[in-house]
C-alpha positions in Angstrom: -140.0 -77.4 139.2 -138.5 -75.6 136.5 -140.2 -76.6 133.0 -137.3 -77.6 130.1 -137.5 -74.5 127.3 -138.8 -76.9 124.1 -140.8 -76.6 121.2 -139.4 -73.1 120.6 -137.4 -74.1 117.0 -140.7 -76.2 116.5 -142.3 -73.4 116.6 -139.9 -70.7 114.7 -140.1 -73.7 111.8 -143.9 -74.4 111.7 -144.8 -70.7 111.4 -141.9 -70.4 108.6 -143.7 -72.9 106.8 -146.9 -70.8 106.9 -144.4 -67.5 105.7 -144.0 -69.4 102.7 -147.0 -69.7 102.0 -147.6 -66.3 102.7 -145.0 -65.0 100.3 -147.5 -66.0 96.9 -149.7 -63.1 98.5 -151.1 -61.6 96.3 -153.2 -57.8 95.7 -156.1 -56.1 94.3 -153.4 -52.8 93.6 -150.8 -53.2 91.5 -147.1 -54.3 92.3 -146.2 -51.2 90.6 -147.8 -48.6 93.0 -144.7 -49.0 95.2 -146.6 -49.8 98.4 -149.1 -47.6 98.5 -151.8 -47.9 101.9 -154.7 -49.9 100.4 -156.7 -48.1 102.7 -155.4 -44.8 102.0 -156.8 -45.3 98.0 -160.0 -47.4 98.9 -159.0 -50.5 98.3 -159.1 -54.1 100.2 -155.9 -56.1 100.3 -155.5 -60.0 99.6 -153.8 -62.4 100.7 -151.8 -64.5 103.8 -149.8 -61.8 106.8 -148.5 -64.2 109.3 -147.2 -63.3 112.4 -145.9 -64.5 115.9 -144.9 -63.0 119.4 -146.9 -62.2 122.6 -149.0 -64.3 124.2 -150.3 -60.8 126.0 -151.7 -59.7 122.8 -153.6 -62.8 122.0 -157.5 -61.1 122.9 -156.6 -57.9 121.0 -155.1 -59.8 118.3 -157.8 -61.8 118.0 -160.5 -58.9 118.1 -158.1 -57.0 115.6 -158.0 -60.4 112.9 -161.8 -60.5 113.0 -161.8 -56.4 112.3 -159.2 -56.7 109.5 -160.8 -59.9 107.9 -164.6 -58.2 107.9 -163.2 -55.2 106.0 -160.8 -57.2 103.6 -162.9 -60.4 103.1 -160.0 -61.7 100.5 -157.3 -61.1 103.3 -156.2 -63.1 106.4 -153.7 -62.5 109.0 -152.3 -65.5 110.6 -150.9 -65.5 114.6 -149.5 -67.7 116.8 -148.6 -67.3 120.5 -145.1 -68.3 121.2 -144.0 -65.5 123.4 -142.5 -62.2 122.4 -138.5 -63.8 122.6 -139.8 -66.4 119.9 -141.6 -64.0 118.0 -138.5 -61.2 117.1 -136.4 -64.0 116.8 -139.1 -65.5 114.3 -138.9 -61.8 112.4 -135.0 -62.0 112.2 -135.0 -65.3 110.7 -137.6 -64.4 108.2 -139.7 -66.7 109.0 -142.4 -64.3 109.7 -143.7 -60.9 108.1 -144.0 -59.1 111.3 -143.9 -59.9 115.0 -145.6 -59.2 118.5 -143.3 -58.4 121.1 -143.5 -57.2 124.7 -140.3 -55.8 124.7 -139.1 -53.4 121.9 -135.3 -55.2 119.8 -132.3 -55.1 121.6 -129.1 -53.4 119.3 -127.9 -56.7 118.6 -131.1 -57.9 117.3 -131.5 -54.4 115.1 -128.5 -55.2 113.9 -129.3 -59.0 113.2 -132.6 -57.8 111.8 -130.7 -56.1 108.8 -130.1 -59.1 107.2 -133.5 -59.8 106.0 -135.5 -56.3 106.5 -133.0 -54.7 104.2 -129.8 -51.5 105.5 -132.7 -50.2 108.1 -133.4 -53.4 109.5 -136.5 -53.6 111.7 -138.6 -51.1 113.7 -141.1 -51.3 116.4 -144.2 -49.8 116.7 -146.5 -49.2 119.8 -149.8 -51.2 119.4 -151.1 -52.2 122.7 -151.1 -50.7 126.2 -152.1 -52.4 129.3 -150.7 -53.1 132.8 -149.6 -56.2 134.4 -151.5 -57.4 137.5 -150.2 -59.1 140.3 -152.5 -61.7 140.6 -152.9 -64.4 143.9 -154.7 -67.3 145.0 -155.8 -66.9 148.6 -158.9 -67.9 149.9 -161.2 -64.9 151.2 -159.3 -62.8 149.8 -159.2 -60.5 146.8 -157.2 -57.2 146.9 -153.8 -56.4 148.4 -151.8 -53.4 149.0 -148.3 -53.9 148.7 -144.9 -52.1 147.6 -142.4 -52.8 145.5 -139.7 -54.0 147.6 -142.4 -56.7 149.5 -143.1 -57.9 145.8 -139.7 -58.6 145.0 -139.3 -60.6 148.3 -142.1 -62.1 147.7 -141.0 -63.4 143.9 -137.1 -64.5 145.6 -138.7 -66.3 148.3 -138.1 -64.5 151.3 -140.9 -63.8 151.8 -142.9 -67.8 152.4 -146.0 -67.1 154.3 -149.0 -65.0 153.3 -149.7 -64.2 157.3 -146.3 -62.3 157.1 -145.8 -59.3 158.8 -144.7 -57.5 155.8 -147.7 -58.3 154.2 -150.1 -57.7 157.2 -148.0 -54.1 158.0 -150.3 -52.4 154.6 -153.1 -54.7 154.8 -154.5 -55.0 158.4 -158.5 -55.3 157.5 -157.5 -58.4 155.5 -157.5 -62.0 156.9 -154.3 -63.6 156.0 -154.1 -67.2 156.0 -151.5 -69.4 157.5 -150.2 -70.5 154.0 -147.3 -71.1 152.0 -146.8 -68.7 149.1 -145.6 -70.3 145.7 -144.6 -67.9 143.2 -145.3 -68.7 139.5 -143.4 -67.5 136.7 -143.0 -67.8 132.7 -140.8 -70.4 131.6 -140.5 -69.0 127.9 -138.6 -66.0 127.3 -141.3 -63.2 127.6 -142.0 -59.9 127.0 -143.9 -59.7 130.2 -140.7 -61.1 132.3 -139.1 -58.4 130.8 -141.6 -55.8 131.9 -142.2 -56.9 135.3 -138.2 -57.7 135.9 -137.7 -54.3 134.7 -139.9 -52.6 137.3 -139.0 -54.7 140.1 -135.4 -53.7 139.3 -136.1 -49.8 138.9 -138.7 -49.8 142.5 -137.0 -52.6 144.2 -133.5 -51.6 143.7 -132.5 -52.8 147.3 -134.4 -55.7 146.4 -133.8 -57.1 143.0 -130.6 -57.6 142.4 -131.1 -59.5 138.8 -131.2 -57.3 135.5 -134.0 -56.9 133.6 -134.6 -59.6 131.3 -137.2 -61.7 129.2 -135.9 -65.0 130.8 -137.1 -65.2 134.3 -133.5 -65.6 136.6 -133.1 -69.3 137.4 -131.9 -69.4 140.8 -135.2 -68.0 142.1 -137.4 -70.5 143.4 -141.3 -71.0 142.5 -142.9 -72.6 140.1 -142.9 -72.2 136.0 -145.6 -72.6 133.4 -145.5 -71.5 129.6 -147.2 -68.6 128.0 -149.9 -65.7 130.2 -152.6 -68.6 129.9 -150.2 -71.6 131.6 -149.3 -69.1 134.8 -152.4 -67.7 135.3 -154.0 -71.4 135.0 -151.6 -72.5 137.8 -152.1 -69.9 140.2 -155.6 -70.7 139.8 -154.9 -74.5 140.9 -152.8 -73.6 143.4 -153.9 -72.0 146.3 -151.4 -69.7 147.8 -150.1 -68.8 144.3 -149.1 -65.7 143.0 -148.0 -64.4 139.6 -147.3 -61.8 137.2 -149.8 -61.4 133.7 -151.3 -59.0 131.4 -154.8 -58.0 133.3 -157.1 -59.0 130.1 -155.9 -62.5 131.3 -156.9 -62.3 135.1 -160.3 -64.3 135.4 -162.1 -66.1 138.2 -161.8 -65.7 141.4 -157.9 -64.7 141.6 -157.4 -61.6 143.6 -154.9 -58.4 141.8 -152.1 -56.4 143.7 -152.7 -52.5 144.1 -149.1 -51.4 143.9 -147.8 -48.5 145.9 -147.3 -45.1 144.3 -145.1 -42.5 146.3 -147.3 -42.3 149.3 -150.5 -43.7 147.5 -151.8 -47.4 146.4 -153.1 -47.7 142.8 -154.9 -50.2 141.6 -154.7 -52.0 138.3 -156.4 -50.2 135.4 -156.6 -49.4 131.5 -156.6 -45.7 132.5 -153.7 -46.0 135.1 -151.3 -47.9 132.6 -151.9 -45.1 129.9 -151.0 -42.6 132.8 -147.4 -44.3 133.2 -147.1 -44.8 129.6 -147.7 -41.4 129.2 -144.6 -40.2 131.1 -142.4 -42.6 128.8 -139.6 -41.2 126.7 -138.4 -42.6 123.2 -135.2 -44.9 123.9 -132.1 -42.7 122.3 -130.6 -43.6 118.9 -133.3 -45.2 116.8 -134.2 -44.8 113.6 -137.0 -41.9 112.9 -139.4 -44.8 112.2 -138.8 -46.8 115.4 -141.0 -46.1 118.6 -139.5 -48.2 121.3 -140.4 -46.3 124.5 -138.7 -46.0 127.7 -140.9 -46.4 130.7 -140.5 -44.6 134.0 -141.0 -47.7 136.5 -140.2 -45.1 139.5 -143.2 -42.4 138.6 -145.1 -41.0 140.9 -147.5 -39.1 139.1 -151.0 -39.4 140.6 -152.8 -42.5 139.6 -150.2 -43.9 137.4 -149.5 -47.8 137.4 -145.9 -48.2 136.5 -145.9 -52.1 136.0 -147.3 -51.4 132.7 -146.1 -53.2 129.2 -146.3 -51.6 125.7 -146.6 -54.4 123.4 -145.0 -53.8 119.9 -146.0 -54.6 116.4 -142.8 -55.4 115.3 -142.0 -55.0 111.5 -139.6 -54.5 108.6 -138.7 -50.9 107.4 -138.8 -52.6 103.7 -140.2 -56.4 102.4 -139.1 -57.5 99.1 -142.5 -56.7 97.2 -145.2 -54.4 96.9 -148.3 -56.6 97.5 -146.3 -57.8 101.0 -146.0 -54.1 101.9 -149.7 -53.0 101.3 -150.9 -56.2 103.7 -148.6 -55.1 106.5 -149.3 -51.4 106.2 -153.0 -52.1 106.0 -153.1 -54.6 109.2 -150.9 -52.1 111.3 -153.2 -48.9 110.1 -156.3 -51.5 111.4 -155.1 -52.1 114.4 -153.8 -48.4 115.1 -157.0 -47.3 113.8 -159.8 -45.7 116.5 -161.6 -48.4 116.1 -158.8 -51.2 116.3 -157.7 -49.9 119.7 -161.7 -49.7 120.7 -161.9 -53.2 119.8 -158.7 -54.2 121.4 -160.2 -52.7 125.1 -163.0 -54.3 124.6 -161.5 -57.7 124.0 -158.5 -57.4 126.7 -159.0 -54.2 128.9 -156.3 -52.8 127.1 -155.6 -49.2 127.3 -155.6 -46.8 123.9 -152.6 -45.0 122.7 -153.1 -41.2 123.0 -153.7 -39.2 120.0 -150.5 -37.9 119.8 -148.8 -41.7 120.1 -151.3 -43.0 118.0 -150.5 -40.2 115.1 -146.4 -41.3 115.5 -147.1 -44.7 115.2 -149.7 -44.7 112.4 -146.7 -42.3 110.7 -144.3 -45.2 111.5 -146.3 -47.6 109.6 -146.6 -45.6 106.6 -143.2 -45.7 106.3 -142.7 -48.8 105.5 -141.7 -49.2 102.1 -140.3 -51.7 99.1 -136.8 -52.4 99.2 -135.0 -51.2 96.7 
């Protein structure tokens, strides 16, 4: 059944209440320094960052709070799960200083974003790498090869049956059950919709015949559930289910898809993510300081998953006062930090940026600035 999409404005207006509360931050440099990294001089930040978005991020997020809070006892950054749709549309609104999103801004919401992140609007800024399995319920068995375009029949119901010959054709060792597939999909407007839509529209083109988008196409048939922990938690009730999430979510006994590659399979992995990420190129007409990446879904490079998301920390070029700019710039240079992405694969099997990423989008923070 298809779940109604509420609680969203609840949501926008509860974490504006905490943004207001946010904006009395206060810090140990001076308003005067003009934003200067607290980090950079030796100093620890105080004060309220609040932030909402991605429910893919949540273990890194987590991991990266407890990192940030340890070093800047006085300081605490506030996030809440709403999906990565809710979360830039949080940012836009002002409602929240910055925002976790699956997707990088569309133009239009760039363009939106100007009116409260000053003539540059907002930017985003790689901060989390890792692929999205395919995960399924089906007793006995725990790993399936399968290509794009039997994936996208799969998730428009053509394909019903697990026992189906489509299936069996690239997995004949496994014992396929009789059974009714139900496909599971967000019901919030997600970041990992967009992903996964994305790559079943650039492999499956014969296939998939809806555009990529964060809002999972309507018509489809399956079943719905909110947020990376409400799919995963119904495929695991529901035998026969299958689903697309971020891999640091995948627990129990739920088997994971190992997605054909040119003439190879490749199965899920930190280190095959960051090899399709890898062959990404920056979107066209940004702003220096944005980073929004465009993925090759159609890759064929040797041990590269292409059903990989790059979750953004999305942020304003410029905030309205210096002790607001120090916070964010000293959160986003934590969680870029060596030991912020160490903590972040540790906590969700989530891939690192490369050096040379990491160095662009540690430069991207920087630049954030006070308006003027």
């Amino acid at each position: 059944m298809k779940a109604l999409h509420i609680g969203r404005v609840a949501a926008v207006l509860t974490v504006g209440a905490l943004a207001l509360t946010a904006c009395g931050t206060d810090n140990v440099v001076s308003p005067g320094n003009g934003g200067t990294t607290p980090a950079a001089t030796g100093a620890s930040v105080t004060g309220t960052l609040t932030g909402t978005g991605a429910t893919s991020v949540s273990a890194a997020m987590d991991a990266w709070m407890a990192g940030f809070k340890s070093a800047n006892p006085n300081a605490k950054v506030q996030y809440s799960p709403e999906g990565s749709g809710a979360g830039r549309k949080a940012l836009i609104a002002g409602a929240v200083q910055f925002a976790g999103s699956d997707a990088y801004l569309k133009d239009a919401e760039l363009t939106a974003a100007k009116a409260t992140c000053g003539p540059d609007g907002a930017i985003n800024v790689p901060w989390y790498i890792s692929p999205i399995a395919v995960a399924f319920n089906v007793p006995g068995v725990t790993d399936l090869k399968l290509d794009a375009d039997t994936i996208a029949k799969i998730f428009r119901g053509e394909i019903k049956n697990w026992n189906d010959p489509a299936i069996k054709a690239s997995n004949a060792t496994a014992t396929l059950p009789d059974l009714a597939i139900t496909p599971v999909h967000r019901s919030d407007n997600s970041g990992t919709t967009q992903n996964f839509t994305d790559y079943l529209g650039a492999a499956a083109k014969s296939v998939w015949s809806d555009a990529a988008s964060g809002d999972w196409p309507t018509a489809l048939p399956g079943e719905n559930a909110k947020g990376t922990s409400g799919v995963v938690k119904t495929v695991t009730e529901t035998a026969g289910a299958i689903t697309y999430a971020d891999d640091s979510a995948i627990t129990g006994n739920l088997g994971k898809v190992e997605l054909k590659v040119g003439e190879n399979y490749v199965a899920v992995s930190a280190e095959a993510a960051a090899k399709a990420v890898d062959a990404a190129k920056p979107v066209e007409g940004r702003n220096t300081s944005d980073l929004s990446l465009k993925l090759d879904r159609t890759t064929t490079v040797a041990g590269a998953y292409p059903a990989v998301l790059v979750s953004y920390g999305v942020f304003c070029s410029t905030y309205k006062d210096a002790a607001t700019v120090d916070l964010v710039k000293a959160f986003g240079a934590f969680a870029l930090s060596d030991a912020g992405q160490k903590e972040a694969a540790a906590a969700a099997k989530s891939a690192p940026l490369s050096a040379t990423l990491a160095t662009k989008a540690k430069a991207a923070i920087e630049s954030i600035s006070v308006a003027k």
